[in-house]
C-alpha positions as CSV (number, residue, x, y, z in Angstrom):
1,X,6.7,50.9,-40.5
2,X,5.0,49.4,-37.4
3,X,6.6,47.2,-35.5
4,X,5.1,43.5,-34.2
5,X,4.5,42.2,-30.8
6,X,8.2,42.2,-29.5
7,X,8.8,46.0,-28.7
8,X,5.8,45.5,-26.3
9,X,6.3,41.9,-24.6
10,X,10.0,43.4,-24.0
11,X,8.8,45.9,-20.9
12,X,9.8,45.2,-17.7
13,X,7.4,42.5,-16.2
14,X,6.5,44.9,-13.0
15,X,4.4,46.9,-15.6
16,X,3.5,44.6,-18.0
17,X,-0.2,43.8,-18.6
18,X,-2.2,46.6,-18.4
19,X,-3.4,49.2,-20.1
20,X,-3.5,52.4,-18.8
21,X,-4.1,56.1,-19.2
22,X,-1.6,59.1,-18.1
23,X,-3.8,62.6,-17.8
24,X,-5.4,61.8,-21.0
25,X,-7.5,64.8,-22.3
26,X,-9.8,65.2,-25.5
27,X,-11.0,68.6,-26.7
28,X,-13.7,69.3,-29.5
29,X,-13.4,72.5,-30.6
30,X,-13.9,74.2,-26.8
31,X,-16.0,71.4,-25.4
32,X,-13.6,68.8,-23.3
33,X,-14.9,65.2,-23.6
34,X,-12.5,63.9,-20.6
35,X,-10.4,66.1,-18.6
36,X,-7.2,64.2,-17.1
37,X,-8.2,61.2,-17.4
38,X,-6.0,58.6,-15.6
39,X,-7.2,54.8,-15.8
40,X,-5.0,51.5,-15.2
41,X,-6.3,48.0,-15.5
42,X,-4.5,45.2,-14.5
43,X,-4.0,41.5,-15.7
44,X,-6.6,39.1,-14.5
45,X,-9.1,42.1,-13.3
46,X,-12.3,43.4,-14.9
47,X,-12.4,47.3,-14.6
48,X,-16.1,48.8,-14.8
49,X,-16.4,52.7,-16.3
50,X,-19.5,53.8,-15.4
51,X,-21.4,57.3,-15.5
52,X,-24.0,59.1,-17.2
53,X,-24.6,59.6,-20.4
54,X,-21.9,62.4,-22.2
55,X,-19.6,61.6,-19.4
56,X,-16.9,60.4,-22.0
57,X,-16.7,56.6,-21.8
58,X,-17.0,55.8,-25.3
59,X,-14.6,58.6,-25.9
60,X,-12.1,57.0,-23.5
61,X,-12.5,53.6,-25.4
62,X,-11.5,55.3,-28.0
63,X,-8.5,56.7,-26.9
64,X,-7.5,53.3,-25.6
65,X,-8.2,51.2,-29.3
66,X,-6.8,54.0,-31.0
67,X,-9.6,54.8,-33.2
68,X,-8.9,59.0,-31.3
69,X,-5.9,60.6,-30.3
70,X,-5.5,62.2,-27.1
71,X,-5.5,66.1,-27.2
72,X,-2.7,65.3,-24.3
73,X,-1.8,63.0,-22.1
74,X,-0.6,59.2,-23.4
75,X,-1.6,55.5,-23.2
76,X,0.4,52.9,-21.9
77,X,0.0,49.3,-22.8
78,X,2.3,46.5,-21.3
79,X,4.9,49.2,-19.8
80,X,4.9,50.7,-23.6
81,X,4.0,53.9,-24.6
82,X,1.4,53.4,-27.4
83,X,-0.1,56.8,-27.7
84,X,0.6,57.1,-31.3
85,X,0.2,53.3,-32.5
86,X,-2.8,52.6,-34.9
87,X,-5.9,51.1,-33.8
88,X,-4.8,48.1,-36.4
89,X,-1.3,48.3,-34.5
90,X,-3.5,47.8,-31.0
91,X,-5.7,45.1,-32.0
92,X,-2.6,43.3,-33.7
93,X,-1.2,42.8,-29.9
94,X,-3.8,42.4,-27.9
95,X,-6.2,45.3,-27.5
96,X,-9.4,43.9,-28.9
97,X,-12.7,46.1,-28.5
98,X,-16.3,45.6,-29.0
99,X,-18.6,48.9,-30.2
100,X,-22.2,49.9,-29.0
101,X,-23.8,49.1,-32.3
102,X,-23.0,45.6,-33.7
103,X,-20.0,44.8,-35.9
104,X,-20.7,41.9,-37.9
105,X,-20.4,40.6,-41.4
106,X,-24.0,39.7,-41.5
107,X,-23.5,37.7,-45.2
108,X,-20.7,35.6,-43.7
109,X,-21.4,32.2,-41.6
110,X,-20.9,32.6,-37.9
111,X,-17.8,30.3,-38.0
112,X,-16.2,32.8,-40.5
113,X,-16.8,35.8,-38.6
114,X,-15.0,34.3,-35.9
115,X,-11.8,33.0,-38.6
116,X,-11.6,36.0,-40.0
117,X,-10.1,37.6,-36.9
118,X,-7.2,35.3,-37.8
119,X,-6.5,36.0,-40.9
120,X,-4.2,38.8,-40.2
121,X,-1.7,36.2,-39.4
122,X,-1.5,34.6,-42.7
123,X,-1.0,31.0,-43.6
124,X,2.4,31.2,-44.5
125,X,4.3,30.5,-47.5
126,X,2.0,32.8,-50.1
127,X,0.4,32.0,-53.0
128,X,2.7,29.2,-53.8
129,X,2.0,27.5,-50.8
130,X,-1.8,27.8,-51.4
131,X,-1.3,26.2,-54.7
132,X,0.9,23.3,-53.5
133,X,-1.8,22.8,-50.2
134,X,1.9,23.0,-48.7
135,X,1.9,20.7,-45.2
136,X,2.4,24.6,-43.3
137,X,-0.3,26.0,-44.5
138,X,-2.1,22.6,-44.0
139,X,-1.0,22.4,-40.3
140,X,-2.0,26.4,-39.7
141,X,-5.3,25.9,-41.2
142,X,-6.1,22.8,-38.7
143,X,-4.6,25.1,-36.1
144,X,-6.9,28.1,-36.9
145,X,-10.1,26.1,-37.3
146,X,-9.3,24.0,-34.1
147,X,-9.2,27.4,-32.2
148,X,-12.2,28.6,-33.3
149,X,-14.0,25.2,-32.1
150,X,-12.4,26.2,-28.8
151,X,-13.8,30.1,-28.6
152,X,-17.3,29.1,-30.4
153,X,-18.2,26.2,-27.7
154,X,-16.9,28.5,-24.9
155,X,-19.6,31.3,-25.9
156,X,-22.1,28.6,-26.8
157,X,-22.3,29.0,-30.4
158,X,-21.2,25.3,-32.2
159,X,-24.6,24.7,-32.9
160,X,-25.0,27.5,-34.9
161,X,-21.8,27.9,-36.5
162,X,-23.0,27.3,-40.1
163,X,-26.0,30.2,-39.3
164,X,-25.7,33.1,-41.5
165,X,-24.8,36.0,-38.9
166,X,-26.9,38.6,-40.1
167,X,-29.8,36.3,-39.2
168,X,-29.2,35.5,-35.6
169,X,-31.0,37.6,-32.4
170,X,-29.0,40.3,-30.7
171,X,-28.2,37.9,-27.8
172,X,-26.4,35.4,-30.2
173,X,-25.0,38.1,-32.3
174,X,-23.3,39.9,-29.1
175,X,-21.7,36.6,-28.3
176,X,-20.3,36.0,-31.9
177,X,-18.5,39.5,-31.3
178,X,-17.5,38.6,-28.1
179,X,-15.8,35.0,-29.8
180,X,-14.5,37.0,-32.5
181,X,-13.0,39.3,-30.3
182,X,-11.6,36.6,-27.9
183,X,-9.9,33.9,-30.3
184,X,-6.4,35.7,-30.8
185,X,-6.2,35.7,-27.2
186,X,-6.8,39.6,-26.1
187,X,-4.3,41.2,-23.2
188,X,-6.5,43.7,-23.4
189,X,-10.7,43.6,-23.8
190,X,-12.4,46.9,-23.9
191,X,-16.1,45.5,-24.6
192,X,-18.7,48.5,-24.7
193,X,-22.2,47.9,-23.1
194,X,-22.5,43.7,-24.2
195,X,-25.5,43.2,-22.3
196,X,-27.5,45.8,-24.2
197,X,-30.8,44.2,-25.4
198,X,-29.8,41.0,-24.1
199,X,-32.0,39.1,-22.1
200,X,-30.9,38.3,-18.4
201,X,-30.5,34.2,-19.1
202,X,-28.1,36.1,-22.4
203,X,-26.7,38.3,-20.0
204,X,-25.2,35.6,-17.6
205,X,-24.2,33.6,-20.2
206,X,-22.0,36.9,-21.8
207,X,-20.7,37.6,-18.1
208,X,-20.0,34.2,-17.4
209,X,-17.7,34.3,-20.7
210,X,-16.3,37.3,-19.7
211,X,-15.3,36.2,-16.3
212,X,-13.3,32.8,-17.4
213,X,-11.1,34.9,-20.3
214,X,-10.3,37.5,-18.0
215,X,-9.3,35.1,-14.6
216,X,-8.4,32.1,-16.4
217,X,-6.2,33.3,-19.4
218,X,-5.2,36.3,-17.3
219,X,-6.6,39.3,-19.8
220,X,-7.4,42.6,-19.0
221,X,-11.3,43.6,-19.3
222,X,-12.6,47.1,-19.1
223,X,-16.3,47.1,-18.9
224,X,-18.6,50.2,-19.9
225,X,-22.2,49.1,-19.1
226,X,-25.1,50.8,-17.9
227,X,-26.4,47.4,-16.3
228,X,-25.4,48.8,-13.2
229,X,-26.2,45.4,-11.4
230,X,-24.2,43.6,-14.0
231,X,-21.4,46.3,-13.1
232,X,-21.6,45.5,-9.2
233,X,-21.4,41.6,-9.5
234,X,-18.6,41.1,-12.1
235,X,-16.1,43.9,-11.6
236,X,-13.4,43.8,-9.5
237,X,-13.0,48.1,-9.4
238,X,-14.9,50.5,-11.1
239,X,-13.9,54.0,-12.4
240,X,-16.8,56.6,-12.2
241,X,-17.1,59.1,-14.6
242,X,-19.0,62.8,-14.9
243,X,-18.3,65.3,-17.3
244,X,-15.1,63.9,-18.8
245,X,-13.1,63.4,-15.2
246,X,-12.9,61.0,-12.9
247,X,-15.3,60.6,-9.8
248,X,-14.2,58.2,-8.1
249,X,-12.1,54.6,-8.4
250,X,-12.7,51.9,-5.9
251,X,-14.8,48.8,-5.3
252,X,-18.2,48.1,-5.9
253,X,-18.8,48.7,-2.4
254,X,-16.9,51.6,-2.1
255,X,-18.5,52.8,-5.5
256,X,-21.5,52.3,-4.3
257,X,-21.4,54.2,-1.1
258,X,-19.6,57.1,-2.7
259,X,-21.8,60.4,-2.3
260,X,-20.5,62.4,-5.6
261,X,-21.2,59.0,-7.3
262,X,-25.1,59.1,-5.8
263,X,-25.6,62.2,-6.5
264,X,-24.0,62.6,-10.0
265,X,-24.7,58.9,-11.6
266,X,-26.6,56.4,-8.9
267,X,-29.1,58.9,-7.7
């Protein structure tokens, strides 16, 4: 049976929030996707992946939600070991991802696609205390509802939180992702290329979002984008990678001076 949040927020507090990789490999068949693969991203910090297409950053995000396990190597996530935890075990404490290709419940309001990230949590006491609108379950629901308000005016969405979310434009629909992803406070975000076919006013707004959950309730963000101006101006390091390895790690700057990185990615 898996285990809840404690056997995580135990670890000591010297490697506690981040999530990291330890000479992660993934094989198929005789092709390797990445090769020794070591990432860490720290609290409060936005880490950028970047490289060309095929050079394994949706594989990695994969490793890291859990969705593929490693052909070696493990995942750490606050000081744990987590290499074998389920992808609903991840998301459950903290690791929250968003995919290429929206993710949405396009019949369901935008206000209930963000509850429903909730819902995992219950509203305590059962069925009886549904029946008997029991003062807990009262007090939750206010609770639930009054985070949402806080997530869905925070990515700019109140006024269209009765909308049915199958109708809205990409650029709202990649913000009700990122809300829905966002309102049971992540450790961990792993958001995979938001700003495509957004429009630049949409893209600041996204990375503007991004910015104040990451520095202001102190989560993790990794960032694969191809924007590779977004990349520069809101990450704090980037990890290049070609072929399934690592490149090169440092800062923008660094990054962006880097020759194997010209040649193999910035050209």
């Amino acid at each position: 049976m898996e285990t809840t949040r404690g056997d995580v927020s135990e670890a000591p507090s010297s490697t506690r929030a981040s999530l990291s990789t330890d000479d992660v490999s993934v094989a198929f068949g005789g092709v390797a996707a990445l090769s020794n693969v070591s990432v860490e991203a720290h609290s409060g910090e936005v880490l950028g992946l970047i490289g060309p297409n095929g050079a394994g950053k949706t594989t990695l995000f994969d490793v890291l939600s859990g969705i593929r396990a490693p052909t070696s190597g493990r995942v750490r996530y606050l000081g744990a070991d987590v290499t074998r935890r389920s992808p609903t075990w991840r998301s459950r404490h903290g690791i929250r991802r968003t995919f290429q290709r929206q993710q949405m419940f396009g019949w369901l309001t935008v206000e209930e696609n963000v509850l429903v990230a909730l819902e995992w949590r219950g509203g305590g006491g059962g069925l009886l205390a549904d029946l008997a609108a029991a003062p807990s379950r009262r007090r939750r629901e206010r609770q639930r509802r009054q985070r949402t308000d806080e997530v869905l005016e925070l990515c700019g969405l109140l006024e269209l939180r009765a909308q049915p979310a199958g109708k809205l434009p990409i650029g709202r629909a990649r913000m009700v992702e990122m809300a829905r992803a966002i309102v049971d406070e992540p450790q961990a975000l792993l958001l995979d290329e938001p700003t495509s076919g957004l429009e630049e006013n949409e893209a600041r707004s996204l990375g503007a979002t991004m910015q104040r959950v990451c520095k202001e309730r102190g989560c993790a963000v990794l960032l694969v984008e191809h924007d590779v101006g977004f990349v520069m101006e809101h990450c704090d390091r980037i990890v290049v990678l070609n072929l399934g390895q690592v490149i090169a790690v440092g800062s923008p700057e660094e990054v962006r001076d880097d020759a194997a990185v010209q040649e193999a990615y910035l050209g």
